[in-house]
PDB file with SEQRES, HELIX, SHEET and CRYST1 records, atoms N, CA, C and O in Angstrom:
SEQRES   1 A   80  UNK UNK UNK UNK UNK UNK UNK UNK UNK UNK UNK UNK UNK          
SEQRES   2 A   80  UNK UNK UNK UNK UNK UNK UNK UNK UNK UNK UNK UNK UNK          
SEQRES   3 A   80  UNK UNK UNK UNK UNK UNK UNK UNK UNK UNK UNK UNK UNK          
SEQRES   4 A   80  UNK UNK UNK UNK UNK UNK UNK UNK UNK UNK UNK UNK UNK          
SEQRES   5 A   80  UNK UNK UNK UNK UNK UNK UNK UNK UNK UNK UNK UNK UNK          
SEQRES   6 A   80  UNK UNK UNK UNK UNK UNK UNK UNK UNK UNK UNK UNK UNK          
SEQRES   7 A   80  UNK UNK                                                      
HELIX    1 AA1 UNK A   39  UNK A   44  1                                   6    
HELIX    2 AA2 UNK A   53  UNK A   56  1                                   4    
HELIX    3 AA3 UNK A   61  UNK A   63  1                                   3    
HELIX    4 AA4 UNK A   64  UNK A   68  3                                   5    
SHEET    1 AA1 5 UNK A   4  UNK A   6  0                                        
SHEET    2 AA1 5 UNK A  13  UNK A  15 -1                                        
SHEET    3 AA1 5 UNK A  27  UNK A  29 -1                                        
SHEET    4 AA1 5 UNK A  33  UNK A  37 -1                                        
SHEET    5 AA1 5 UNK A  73  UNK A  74  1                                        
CRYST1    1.000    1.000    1.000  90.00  90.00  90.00 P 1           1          
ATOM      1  N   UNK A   1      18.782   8.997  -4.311  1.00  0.00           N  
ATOM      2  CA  UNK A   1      18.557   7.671  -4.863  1.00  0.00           C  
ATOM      3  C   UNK A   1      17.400   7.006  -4.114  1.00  0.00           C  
ATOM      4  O   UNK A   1      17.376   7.255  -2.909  1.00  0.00           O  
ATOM      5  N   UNK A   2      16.161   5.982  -4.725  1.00  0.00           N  
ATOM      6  CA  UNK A   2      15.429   6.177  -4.209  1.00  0.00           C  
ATOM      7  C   UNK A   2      15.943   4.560  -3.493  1.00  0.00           C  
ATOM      8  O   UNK A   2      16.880   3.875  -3.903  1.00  0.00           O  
ATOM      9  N   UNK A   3      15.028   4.239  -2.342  1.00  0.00           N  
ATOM     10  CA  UNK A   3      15.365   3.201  -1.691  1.00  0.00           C  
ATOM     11  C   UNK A   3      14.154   1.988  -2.263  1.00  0.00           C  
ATOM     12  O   UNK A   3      12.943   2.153  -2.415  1.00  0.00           O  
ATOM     13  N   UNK A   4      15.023   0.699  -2.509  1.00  0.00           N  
ATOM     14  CA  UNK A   4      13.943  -0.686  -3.093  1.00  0.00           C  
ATOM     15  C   UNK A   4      13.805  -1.253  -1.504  1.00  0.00           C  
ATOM     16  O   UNK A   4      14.555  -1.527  -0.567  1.00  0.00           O  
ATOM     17  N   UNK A   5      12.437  -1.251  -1.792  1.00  0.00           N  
ATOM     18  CA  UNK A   5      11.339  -2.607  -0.643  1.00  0.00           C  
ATOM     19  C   UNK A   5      10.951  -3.338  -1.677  1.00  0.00           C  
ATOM     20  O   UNK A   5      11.369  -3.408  -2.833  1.00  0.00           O  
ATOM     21  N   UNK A   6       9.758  -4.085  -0.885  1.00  0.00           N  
ATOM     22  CA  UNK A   6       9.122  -5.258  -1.642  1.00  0.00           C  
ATOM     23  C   UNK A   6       7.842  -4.963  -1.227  1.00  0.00           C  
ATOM     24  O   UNK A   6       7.443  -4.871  -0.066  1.00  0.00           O  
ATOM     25  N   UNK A   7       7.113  -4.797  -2.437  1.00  0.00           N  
ATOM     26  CA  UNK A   7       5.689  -4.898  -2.976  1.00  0.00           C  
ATOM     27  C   UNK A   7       5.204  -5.913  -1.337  1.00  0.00           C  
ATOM     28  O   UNK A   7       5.874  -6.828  -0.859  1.00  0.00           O  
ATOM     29  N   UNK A   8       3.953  -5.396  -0.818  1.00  0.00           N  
ATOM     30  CA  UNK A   8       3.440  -6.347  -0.043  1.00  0.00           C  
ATOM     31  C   UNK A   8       2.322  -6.678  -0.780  1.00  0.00           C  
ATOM     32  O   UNK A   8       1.504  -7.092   0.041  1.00  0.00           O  
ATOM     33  N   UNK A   9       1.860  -6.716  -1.856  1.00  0.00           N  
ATOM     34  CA  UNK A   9       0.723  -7.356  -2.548  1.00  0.00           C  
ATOM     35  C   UNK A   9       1.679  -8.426  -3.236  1.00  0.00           C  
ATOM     36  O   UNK A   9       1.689  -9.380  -2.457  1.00  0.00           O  
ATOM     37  N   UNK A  10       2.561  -8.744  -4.431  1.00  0.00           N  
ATOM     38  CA  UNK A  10       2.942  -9.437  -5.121  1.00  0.00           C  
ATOM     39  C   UNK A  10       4.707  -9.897  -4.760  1.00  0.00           C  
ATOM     40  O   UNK A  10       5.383 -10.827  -5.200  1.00  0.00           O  
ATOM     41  N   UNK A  11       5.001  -8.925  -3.896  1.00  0.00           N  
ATOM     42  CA  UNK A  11       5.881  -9.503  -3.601  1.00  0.00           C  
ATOM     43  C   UNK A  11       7.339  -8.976  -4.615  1.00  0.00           C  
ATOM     44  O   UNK A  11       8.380  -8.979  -3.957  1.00  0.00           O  
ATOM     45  N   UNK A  12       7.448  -8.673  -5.649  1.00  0.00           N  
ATOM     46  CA  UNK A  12       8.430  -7.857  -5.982  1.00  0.00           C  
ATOM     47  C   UNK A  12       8.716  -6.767  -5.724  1.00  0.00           C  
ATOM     48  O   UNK A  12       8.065  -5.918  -5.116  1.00  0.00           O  
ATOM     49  N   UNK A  13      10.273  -6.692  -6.424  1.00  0.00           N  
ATOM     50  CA  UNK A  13      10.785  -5.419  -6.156  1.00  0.00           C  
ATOM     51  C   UNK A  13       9.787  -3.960  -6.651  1.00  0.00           C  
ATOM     52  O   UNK A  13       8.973  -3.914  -7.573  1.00  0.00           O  
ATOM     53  N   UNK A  14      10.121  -3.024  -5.840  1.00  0.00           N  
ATOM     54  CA  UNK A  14       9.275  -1.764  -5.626  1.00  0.00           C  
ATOM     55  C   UNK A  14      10.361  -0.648  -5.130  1.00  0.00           C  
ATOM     56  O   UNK A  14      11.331  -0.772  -4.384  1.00  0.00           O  
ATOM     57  N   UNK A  15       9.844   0.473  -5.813  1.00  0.00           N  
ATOM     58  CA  UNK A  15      10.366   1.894  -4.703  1.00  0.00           C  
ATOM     59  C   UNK A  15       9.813   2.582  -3.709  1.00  0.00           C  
ATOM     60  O   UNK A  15       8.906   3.406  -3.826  1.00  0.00           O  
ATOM     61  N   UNK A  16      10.264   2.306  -2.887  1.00  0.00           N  
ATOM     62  CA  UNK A  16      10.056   3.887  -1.793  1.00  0.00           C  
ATOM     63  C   UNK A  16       9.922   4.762  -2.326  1.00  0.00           C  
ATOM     64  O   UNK A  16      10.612   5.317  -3.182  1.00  0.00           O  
ATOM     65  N   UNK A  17       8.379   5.155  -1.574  1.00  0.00           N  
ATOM     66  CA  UNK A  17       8.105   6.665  -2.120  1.00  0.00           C  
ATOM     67  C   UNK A  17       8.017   7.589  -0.387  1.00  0.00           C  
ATOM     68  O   UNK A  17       7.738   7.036   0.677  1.00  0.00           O  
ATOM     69  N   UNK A  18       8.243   8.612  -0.517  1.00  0.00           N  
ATOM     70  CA  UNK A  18       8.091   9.802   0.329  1.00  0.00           C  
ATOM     71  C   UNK A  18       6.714   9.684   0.999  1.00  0.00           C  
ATOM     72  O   UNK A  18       5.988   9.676   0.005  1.00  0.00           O  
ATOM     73  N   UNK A  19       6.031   9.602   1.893  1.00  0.00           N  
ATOM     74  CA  UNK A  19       5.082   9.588   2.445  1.00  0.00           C  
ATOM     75  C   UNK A  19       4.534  10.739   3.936  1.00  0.00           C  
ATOM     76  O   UNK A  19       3.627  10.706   4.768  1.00  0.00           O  
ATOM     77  N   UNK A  20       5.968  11.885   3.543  1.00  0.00           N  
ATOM     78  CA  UNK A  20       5.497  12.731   5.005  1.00  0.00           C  
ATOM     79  C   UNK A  20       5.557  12.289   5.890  1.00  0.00           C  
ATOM     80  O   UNK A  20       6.570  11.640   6.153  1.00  0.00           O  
ATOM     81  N   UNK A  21       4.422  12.412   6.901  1.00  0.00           N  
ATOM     82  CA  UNK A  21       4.470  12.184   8.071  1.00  0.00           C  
ATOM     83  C   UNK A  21       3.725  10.894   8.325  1.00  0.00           C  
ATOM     84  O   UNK A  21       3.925  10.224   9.338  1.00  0.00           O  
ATOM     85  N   UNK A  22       3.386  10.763   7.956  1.00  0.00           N  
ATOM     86  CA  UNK A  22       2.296   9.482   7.422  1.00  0.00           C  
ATOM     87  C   UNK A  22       3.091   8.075   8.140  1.00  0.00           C  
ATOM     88  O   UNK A  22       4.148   7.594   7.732  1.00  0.00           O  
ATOM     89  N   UNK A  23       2.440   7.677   9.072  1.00  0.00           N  
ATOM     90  CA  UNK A  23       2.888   6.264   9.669  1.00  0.00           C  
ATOM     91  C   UNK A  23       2.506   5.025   8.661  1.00  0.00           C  
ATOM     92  O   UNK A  23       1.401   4.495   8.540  1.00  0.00           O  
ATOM     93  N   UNK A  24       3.834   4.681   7.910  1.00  0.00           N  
ATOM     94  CA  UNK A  24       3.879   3.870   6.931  1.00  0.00           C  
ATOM     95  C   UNK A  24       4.601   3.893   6.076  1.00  0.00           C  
ATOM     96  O   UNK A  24       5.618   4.585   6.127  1.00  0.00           O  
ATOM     97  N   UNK A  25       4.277   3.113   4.994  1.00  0.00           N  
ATOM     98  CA  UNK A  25       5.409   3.216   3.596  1.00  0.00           C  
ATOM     99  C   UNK A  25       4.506   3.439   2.399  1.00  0.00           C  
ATOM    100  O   UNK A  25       3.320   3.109   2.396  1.00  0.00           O  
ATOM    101  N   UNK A  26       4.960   3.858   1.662  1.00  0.00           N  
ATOM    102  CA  UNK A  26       4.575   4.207   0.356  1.00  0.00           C  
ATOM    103  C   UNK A  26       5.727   3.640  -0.775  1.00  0.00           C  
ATOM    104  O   UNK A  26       6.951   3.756  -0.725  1.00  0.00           O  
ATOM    105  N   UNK A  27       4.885   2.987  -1.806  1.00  0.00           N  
ATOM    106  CA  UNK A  27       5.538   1.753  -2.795  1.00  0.00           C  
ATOM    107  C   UNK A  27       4.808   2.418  -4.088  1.00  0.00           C  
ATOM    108  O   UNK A  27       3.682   2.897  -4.220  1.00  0.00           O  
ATOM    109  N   UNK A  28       5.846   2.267  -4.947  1.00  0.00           N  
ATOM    110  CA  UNK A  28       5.852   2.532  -6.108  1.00  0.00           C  
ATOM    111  C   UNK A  28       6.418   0.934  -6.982  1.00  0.00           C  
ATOM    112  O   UNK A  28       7.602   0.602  -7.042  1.00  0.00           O  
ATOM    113  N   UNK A  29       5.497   0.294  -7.464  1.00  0.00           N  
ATOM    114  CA  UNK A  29       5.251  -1.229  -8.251  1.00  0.00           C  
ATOM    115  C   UNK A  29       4.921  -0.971  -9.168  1.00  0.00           C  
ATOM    116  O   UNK A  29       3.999  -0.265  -9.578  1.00  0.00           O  
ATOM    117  N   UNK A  30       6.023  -1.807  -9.815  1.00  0.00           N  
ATOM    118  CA  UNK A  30       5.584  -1.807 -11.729  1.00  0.00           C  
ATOM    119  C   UNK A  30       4.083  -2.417 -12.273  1.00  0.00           C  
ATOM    120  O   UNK A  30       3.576  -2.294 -13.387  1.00  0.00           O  
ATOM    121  N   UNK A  31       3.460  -3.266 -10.809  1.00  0.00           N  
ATOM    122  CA  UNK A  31       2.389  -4.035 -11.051  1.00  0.00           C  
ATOM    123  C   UNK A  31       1.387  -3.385 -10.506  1.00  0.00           C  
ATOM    124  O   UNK A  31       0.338  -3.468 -11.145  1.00  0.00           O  
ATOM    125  N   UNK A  32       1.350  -2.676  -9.399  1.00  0.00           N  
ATOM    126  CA  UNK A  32       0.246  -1.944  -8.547  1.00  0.00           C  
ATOM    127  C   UNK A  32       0.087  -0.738  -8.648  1.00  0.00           C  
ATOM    128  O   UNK A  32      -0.960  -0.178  -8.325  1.00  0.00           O  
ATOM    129  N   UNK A  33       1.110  -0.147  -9.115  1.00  0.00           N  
ATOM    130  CA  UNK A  33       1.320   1.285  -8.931  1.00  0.00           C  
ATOM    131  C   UNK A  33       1.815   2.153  -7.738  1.00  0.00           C  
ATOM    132  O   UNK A  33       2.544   1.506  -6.987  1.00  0.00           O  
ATOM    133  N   UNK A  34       1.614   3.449  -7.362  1.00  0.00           N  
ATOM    134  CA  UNK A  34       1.807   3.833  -6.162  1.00  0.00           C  
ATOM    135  C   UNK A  34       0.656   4.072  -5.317  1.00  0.00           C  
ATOM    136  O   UNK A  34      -0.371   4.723  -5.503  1.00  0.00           O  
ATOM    137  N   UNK A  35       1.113   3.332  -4.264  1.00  0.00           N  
ATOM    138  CA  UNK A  35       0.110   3.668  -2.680  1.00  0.00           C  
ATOM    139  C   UNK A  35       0.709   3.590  -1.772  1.00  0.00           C  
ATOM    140  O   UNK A  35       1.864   3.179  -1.878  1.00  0.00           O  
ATOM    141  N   UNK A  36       0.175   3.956  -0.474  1.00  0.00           N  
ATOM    142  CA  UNK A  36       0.403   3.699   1.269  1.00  0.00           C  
ATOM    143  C   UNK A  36       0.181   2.379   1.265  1.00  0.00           C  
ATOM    144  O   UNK A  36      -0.230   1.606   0.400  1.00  0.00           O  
ATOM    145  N   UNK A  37       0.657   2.201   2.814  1.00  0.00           N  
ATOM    146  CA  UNK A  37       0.280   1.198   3.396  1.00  0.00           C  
ATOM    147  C   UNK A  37       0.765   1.599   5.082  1.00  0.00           C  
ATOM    148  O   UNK A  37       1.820   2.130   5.428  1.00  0.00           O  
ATOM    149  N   UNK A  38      -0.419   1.138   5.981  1.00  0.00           N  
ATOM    150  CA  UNK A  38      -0.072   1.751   7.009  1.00  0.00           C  
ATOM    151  C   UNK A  38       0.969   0.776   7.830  1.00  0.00           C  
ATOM    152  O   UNK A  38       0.802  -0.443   7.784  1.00  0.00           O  
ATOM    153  N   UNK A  39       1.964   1.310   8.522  1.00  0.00           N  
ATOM    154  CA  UNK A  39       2.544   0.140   9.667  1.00  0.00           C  
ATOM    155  C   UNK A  39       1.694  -1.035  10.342  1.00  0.00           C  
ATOM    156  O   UNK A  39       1.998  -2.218  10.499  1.00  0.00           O  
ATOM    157  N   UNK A  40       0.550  -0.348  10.687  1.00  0.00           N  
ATOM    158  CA  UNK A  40      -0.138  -1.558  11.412  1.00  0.00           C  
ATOM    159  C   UNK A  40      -0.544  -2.937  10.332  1.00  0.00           C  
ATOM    160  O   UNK A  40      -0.254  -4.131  10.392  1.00  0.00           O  
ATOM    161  N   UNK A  41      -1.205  -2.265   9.526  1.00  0.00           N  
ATOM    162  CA  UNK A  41      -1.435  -3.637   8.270  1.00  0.00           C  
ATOM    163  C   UNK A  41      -0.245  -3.987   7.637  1.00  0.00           C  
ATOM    164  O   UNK A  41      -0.332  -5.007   6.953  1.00  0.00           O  
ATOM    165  N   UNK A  42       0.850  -3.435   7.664  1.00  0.00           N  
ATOM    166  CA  UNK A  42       1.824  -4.466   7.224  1.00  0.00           C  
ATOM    167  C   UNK A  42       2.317  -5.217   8.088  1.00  0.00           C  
ATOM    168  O   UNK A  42       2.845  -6.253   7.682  1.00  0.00           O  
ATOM    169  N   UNK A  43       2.296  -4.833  10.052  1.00  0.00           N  
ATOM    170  CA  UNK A  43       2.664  -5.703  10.675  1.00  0.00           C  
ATOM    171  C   UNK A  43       1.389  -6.921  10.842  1.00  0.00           C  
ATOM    172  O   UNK A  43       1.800  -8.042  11.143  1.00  0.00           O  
ATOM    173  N   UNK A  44      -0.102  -6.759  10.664  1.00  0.00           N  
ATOM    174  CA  UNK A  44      -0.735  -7.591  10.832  1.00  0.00           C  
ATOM    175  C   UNK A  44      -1.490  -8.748   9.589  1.00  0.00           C  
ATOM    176  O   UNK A  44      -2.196  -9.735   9.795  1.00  0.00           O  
ATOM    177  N   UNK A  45      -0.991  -8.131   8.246  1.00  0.00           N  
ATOM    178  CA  UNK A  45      -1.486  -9.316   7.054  1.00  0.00           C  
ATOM    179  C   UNK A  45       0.075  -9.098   6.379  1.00  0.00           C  
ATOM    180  O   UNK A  45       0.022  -8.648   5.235  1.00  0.00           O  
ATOM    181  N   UNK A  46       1.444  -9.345   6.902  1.00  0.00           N  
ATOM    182  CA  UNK A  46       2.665  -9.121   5.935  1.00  0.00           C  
ATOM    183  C   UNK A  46       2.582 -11.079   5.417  1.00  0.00           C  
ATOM    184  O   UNK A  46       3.415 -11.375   4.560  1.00  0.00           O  
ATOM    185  N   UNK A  47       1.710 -12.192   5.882  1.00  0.00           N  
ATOM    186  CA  UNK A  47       1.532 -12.792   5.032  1.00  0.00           C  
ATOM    187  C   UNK A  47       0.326 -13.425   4.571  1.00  0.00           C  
ATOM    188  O   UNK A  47       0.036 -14.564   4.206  1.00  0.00           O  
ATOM    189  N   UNK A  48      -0.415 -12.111   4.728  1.00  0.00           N  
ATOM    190  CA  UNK A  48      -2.048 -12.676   3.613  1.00  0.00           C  
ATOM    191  C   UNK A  48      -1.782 -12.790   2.591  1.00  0.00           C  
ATOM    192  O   UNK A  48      -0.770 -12.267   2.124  1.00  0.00           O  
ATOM    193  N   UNK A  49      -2.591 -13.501   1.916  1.00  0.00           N  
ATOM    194  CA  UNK A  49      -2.141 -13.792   0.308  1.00  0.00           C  
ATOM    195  C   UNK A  49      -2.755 -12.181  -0.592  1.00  0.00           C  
ATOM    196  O   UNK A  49      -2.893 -11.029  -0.180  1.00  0.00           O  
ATOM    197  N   UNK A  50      -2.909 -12.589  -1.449  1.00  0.00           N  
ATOM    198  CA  UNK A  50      -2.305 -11.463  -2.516  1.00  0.00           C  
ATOM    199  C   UNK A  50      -3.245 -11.050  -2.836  1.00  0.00           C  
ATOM    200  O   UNK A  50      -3.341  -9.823  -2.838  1.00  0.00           O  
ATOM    201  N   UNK A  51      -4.392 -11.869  -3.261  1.00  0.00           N  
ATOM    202  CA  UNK A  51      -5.762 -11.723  -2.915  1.00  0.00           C  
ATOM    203  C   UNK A  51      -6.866 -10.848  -2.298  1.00  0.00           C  
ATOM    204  O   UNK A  51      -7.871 -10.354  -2.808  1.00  0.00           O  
ATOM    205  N   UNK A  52      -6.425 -10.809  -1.167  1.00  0.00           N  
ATOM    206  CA  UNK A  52      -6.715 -10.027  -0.081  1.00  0.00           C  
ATOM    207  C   UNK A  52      -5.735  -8.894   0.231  1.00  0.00           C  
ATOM    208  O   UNK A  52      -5.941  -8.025   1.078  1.00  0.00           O  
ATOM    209  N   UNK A  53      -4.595  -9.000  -0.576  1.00  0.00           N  
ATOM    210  CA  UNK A  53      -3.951  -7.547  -0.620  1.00  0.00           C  
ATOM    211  C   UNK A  53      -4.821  -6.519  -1.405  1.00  0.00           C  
ATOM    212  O   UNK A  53      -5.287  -5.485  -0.925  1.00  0.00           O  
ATOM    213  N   UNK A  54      -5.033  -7.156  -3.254  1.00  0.00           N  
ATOM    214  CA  UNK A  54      -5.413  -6.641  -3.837  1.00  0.00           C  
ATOM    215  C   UNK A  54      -6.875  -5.721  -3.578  1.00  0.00           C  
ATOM    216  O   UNK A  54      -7.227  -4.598  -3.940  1.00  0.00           O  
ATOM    217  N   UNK A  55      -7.429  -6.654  -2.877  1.00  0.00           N  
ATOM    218  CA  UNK A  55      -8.983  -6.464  -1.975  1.00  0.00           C  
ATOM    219  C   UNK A  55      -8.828  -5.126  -1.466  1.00  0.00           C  
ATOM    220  O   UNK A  55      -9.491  -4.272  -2.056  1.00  0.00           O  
ATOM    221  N   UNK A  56      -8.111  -4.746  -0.511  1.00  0.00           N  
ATOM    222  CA  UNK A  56      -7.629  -3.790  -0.142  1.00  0.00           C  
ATOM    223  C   UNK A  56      -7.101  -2.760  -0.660  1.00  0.00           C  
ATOM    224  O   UNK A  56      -7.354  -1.678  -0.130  1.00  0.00           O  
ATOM    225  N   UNK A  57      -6.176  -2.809  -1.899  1.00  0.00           N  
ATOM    226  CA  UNK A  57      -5.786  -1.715  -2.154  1.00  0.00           C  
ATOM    227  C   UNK A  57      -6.816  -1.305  -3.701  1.00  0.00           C  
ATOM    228  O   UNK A  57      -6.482  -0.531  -4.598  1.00  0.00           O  
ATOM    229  N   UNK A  58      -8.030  -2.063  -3.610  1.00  0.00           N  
ATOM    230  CA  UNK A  58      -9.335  -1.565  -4.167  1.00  0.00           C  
ATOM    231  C   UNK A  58      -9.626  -0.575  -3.424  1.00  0.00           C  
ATOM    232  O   UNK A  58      -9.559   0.617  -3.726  1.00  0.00           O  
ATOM    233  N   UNK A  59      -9.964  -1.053  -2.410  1.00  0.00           N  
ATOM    234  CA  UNK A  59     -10.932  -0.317  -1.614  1.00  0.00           C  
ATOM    235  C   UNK A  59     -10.236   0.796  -0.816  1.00  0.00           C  
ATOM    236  O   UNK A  59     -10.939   1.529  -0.120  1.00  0.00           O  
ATOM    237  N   UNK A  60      -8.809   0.989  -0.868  1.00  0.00           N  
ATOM    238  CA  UNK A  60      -8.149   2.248  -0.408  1.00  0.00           C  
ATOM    239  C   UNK A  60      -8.204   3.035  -1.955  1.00  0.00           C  
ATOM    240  O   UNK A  60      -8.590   4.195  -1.814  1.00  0.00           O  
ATOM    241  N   UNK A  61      -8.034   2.827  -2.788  1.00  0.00           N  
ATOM    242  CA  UNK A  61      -8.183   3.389  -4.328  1.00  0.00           C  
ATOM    243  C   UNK A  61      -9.240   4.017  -4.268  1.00  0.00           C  
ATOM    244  O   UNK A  61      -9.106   5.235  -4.391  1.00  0.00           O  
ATOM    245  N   UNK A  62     -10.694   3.480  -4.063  1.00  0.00           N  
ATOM    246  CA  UNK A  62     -11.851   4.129  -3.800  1.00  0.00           C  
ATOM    247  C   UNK A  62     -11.766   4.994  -2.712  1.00  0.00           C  
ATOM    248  O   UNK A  62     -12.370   6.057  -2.856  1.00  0.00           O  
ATOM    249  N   UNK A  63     -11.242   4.841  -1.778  1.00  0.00           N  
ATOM    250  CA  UNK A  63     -11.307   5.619  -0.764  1.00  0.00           C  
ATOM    251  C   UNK A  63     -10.796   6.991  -1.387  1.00  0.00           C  
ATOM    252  O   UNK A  63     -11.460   8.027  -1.394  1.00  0.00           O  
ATOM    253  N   UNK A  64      -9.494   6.841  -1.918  1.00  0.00           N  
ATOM    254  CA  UNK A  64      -8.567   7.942  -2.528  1.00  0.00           C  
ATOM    255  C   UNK A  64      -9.091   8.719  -3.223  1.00  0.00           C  
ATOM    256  O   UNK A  64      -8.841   9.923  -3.250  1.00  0.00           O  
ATOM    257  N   UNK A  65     -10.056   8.022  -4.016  1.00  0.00           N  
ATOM    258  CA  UNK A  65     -10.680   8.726  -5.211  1.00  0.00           C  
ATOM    259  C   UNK A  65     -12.216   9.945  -4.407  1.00  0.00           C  
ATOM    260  O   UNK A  65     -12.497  11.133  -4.569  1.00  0.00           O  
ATOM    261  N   UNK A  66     -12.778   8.907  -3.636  1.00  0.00           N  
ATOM    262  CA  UNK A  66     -13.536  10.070  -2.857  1.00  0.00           C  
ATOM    263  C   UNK A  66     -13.059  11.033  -2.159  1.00  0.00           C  
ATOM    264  O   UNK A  66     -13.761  12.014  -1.915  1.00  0.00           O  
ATOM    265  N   UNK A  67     -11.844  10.937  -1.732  1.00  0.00           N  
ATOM    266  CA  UNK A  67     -11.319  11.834  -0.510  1.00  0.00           C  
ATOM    267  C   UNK A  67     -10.825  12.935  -1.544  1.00  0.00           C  
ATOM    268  O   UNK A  67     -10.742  14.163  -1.579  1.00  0.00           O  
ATOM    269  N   UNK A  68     -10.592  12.049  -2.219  1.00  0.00           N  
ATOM    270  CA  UNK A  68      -8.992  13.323  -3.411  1.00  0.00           C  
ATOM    271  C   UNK A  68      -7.250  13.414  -2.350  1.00  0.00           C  
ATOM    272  O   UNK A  68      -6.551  14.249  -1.777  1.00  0.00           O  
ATOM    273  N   UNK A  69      -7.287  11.985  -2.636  1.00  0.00           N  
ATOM    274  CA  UNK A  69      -5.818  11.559  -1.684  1.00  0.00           C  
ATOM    275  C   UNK A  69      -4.890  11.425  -2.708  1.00  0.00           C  
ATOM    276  O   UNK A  69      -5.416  10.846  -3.659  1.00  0.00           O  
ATOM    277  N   UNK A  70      -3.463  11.784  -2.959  1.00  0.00           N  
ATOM    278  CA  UNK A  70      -2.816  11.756  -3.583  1.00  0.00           C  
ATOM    279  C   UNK A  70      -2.492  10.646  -3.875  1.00  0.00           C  
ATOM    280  O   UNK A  70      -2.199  10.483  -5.060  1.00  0.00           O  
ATOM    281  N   UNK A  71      -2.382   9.094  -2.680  1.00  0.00           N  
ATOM    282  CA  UNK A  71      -2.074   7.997  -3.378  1.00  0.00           C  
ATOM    283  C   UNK A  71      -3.289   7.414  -2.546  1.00  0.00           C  
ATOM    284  O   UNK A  71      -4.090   8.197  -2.037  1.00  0.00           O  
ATOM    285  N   UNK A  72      -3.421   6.152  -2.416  1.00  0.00           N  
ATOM    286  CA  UNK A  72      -4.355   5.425  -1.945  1.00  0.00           C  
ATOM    287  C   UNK A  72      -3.476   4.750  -0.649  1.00  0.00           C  
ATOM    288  O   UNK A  72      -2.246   4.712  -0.607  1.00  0.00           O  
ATOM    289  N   UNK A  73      -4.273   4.297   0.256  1.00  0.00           N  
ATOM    290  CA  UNK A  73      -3.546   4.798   1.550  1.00  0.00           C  
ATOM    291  C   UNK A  73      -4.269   3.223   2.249  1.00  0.00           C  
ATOM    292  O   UNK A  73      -5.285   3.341   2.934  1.00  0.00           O  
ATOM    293  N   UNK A  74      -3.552   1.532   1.970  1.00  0.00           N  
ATOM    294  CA  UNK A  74      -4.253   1.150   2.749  1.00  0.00           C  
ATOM    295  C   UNK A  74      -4.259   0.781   4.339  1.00  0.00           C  
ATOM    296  O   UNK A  74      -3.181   0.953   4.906  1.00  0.00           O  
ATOM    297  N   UNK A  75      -5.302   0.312   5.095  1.00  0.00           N  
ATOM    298  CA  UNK A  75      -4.951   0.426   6.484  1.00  0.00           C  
ATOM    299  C   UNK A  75      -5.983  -1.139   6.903  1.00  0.00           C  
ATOM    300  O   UNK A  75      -6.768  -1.621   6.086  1.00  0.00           O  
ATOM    301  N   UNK A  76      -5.795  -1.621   8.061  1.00  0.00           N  
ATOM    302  CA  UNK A  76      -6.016  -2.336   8.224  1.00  0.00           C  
ATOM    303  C   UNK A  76      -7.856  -2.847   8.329  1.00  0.00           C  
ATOM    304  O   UNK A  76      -8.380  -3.953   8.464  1.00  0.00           O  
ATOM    305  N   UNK A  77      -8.446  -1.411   8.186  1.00  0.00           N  
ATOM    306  CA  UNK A  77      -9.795  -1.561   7.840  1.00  0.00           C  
ATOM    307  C   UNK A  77     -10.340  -2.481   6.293  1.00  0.00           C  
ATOM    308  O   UNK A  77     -11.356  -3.134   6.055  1.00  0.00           O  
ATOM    309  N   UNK A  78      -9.016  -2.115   5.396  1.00  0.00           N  
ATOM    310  CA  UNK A  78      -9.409  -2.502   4.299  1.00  0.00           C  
ATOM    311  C   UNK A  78      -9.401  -4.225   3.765  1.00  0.00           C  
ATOM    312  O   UNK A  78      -9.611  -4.817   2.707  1.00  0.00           O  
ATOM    313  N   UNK A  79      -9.047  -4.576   5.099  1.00  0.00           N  
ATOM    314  CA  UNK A  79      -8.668  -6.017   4.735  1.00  0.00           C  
ATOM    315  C   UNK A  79     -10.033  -7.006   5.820  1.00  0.00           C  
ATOM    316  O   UNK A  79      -9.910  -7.992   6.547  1.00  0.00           O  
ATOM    317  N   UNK A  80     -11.324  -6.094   5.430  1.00  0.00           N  
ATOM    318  CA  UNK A  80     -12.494  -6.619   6.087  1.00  0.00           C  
ATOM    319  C   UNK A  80     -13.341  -7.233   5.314  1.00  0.00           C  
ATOM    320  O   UNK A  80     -14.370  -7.715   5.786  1.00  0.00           O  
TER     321      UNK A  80                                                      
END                                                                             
């Protein structure tokens, strides 16, 4: 059964996704879709606005897409 968090972009309910070894969580949102997010940026913007979430999980999307990353992975670089 999968386990519900909360979206750190919008703030609703979301699933836990599997993320390996990977220091972080991975969210599956009816609004965002699925990505990472690393521990450190959720302990250091868990209340930037949404805005600047979204900002970020642009620019981890792009990242994903160049790398060929299975989800988009953001980290605290992305919130520059």
């Amino acid at each position: 059964m999968a386990e519900n968090v909360i979206c750190p972009i919008c703030k609703s309910e979301a699933e836990a996704i599997n993320v390996g070894l990977f220091d972080g969580v991975g969210f599956r949102c009816k609004t965002h879709g699925e990505f990472e997010v690393a521990d450190s940026a959720l302990a250091m913007h868990k209340d930037t606005e949404a805005t600047r979430w979204e900002a970020a999980l642009r620019s981890a999307k792009d990242r994903a897409k160049a790398t060929q990353e299975t989800w988009p992975r953001i980290t605290t670089y992305d919130f520059r």
